[in-house]
N, C-alpha and C positions, 0 to 999 in steps of 0.2 A: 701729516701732523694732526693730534687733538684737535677740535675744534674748540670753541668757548666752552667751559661744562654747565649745562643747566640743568634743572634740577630733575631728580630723576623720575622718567616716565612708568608709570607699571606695565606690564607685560605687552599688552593688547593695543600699548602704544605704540612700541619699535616698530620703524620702519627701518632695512637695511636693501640702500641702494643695488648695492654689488651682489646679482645674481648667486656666480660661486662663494662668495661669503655666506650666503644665507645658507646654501646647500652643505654646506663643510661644515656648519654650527649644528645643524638637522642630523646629519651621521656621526658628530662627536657626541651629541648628545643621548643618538643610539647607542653608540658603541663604550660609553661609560657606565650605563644602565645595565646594559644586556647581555655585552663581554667584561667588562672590568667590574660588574655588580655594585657599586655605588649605589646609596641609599638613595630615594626620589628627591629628598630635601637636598642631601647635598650636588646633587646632579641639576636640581634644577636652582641652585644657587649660582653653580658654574654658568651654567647658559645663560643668566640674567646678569652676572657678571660683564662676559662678553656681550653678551645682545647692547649691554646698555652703553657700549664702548662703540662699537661699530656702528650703533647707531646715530652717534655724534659727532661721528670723525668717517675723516675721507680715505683715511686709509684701510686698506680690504685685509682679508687673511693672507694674503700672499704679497700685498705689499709691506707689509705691518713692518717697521724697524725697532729695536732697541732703542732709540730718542724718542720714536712715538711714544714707548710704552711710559719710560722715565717723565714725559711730560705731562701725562695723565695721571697716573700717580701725583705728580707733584703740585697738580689741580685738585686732584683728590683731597690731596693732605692741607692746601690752601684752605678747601670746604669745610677744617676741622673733622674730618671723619678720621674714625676711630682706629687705631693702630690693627685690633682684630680685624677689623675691617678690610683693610689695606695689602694684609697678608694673607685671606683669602682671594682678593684680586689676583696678586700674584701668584698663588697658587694655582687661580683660575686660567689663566694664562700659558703658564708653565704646562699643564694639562692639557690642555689645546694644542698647543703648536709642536709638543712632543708626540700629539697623535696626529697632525698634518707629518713632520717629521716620519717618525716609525709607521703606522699605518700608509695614510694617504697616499705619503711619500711624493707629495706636492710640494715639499722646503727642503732646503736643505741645513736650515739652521734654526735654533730656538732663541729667537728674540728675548726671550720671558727669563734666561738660561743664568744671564749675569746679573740680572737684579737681585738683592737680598732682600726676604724678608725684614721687614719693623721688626725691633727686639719686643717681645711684650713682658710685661709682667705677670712672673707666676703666684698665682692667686691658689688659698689654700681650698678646698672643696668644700662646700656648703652641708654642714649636717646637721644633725637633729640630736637631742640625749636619748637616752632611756627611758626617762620618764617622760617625755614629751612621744617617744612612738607607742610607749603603752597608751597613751593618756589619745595618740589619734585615732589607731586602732580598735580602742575602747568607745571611741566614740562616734566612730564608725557605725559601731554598731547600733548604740543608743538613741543617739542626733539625728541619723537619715531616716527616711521616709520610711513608713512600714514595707511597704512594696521592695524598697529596696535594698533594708538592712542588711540582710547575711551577703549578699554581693557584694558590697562596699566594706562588709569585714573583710570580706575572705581577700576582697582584690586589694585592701591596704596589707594583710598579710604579709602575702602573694610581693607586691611591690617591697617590701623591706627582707622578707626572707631571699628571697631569691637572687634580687640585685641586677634584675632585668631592667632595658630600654625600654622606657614606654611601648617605643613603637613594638616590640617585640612581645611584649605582653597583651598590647591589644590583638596583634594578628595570632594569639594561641587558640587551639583548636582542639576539641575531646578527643580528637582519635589519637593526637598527639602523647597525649599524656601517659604516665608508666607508673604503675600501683606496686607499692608494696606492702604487705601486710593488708591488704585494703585501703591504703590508702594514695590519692596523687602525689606522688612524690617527687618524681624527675618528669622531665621530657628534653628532646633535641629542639634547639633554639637553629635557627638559621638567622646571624646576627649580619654585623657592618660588611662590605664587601663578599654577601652571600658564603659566609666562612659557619662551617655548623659545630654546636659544640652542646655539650650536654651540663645540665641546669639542676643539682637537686634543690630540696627547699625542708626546712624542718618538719619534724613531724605533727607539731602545732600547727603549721601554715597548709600542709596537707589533709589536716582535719578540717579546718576552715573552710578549703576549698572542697571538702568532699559534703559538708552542709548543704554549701552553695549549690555543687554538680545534682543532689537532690531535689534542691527546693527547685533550679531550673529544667527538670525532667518535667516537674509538674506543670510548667508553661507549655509543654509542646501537645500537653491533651489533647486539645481542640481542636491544632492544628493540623491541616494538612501537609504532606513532603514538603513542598513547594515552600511552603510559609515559618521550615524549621531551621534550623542554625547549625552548624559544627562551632560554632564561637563557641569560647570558654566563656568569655565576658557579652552577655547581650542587656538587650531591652526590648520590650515591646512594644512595638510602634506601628499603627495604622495595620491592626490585625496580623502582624510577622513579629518574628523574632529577630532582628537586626545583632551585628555585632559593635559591641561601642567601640566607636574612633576612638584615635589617642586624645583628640581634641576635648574627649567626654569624660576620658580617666583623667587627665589635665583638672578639669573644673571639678571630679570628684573627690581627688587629691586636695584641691586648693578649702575647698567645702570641709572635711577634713579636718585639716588643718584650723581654722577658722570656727569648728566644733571645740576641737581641742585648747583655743585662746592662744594658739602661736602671734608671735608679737609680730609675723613674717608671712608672706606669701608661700605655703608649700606647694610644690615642683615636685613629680616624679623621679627627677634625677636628686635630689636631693634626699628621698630615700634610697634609691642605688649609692649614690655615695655614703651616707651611712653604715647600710649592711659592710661596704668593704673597710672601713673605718673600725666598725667594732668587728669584721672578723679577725683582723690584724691585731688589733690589741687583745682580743681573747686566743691568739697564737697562731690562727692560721696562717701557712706558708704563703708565702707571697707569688708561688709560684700558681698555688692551686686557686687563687685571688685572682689572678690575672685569668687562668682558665673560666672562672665563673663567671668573671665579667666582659670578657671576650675581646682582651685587648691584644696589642699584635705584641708587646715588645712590654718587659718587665719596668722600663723608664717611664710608663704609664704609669700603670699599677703603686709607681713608686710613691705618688704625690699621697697617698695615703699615710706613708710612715711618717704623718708630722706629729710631734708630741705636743699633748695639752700642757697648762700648767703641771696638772699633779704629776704629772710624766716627768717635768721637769724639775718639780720640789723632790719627787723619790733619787732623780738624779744625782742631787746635789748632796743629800744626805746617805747616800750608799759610798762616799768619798771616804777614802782612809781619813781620820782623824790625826794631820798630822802638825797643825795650827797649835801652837803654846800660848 
């Protein structure tokens, strides 16, 4: 059974008694990584999921029961934690012991199997207008530092044309990239569960970045091999050309933002969402939406079809006139 739940330790504090628990957390965690391709985030959310479970309960991976789980959760939800929350536990779980189950083949049951997910509520996606992505883009350019203006255009560009993951856009690489006309226009994305898919981007956003790919030719002067980059997106730090983390495009985005007077924190995913927002209302297929943005199943892709007002004042006014 759960033990009391206290409050939760970070990482480098788990301790888990049970030898084979520790070992069977260490191979699932490989084996979701490295076979089943999950992203490190959500890979290493699963395993702090369980670590932080196992670490305060006596019961192991191969003792674990259905009451166990049901009474941790329902500690959980005592804790007020948050229904999102709650349904990646489960999910964390469910993951786990279907790969004790199928791999290991250490169970013969999944504990995790009959709980249901919390229902949550569907929230509509966070976007931006028009005038507010010109107006960050624009100021992009203006606002940031001399050193780093055309980067910071091309990569707010970049972010709204394209409708890439962060993470996916920090880890883009010059060799990756495919010209046409002379300019960058597409390249192959290796997205969520290592699934590859191909990305173009307009021919504005491709100028942008081919400013960019100039202005950062001229940093590698001086340098030696050793101290040069494939990044698309770098900086220079302590005599090299490093590639910025997403944690850098994050604060560049949010700066940005913050040039431009949003009344709001801008996020990267909030121009992903965007670009698929107005590519659907400017007619794009929902099929070729979902390819851009590299989602597995059209019921994604769907939460975009939401209508604004004016969507719904033209609705109402395209109505046969048939009120006396």
């Amino acid at each position: 059974m759960a033990k009391k739940l206290t409050n939760e330790p970070s990482a480098p504090m788990y301790r888990i008694s049970d030898i084979k628990t520790r070992e069977l957390l260490r191979n699932f965690s490989d084996w979701i990584q490295y076979e089943k391709g999950l992203a490190k985030g959500t890979a290493d959310a699963y395993l702090g999921d369980l670590q932080r479970f196992f670490h305060q309960s006596s019961a192991t991976a191969l003792s674990l029961s259905t009451q166990d789980l049901r009474a941790y959760l329902s500690e959980l939800g005592r804790a007020k934690k948050e229904p999102s929350y709650l349904a990646r536990v489960v999910s964390s779980f469910r993951a786990f012991f279907d790969y004790l189950v199928r791999v290991e083949k250490v169970r013969m049951d999944n504990p995790a199997s009959e709980i249901s997910k919390p229902k949550l509520p569907k929230r509509m996606p966070e976007t931006i207008t028009t005038d507010e992505v010109q107006r960050v883009i624009r100021c992009a350019f203006t606002e940031s530092r001399r050193n780093d203006r055309t980067r910071n255009w091309a990569l707010m560009s970049w972010l709204y044309s394209s409708g890439m993951r962060v993470s996916e856009v920090a880890a883009m690489n010059v060799r990756d990239l495919k010209y046409e006309s002379g300019l960058p226009r597409s390249l192959k994305v290796i997205g969520k569960g290592n699934k590859e898919r191909l990305v173009y981007v307009s021919e504005n956003a491709g100028k942008a970045l081919r400013q960019w790919l100039d202005e950062r030719s001229t940093l590698h002067g001086d340098l030696t091999p050793d101290k040069r980059s494939d990044a698309v997106w770098v900086h220079r730090r302590h005599g090299s050309l490093e590639r910025l983390k997403t944690r850098a495009i994050q604060h560049i985005c949010e700066r940005c933002g913050n040039y431009a007077n949003l009344p709001f924190r801008l996020h990267p995913h909030m121009m992903r969402h965007t670009f698929a927002t107005a590519a659907i209302r400017n007619g794009a297929q929902l099929h070729a939406v979902k390819d851009a943005l590299g989602h597995e199943s059209l019921a994604t892709t769907g939460i975009y079809l939401h209508a604004d007002a004016s969507d719904l004042e033209k609705l109402a006014e395209s109505l046969p006139n048939v009120i006396c």
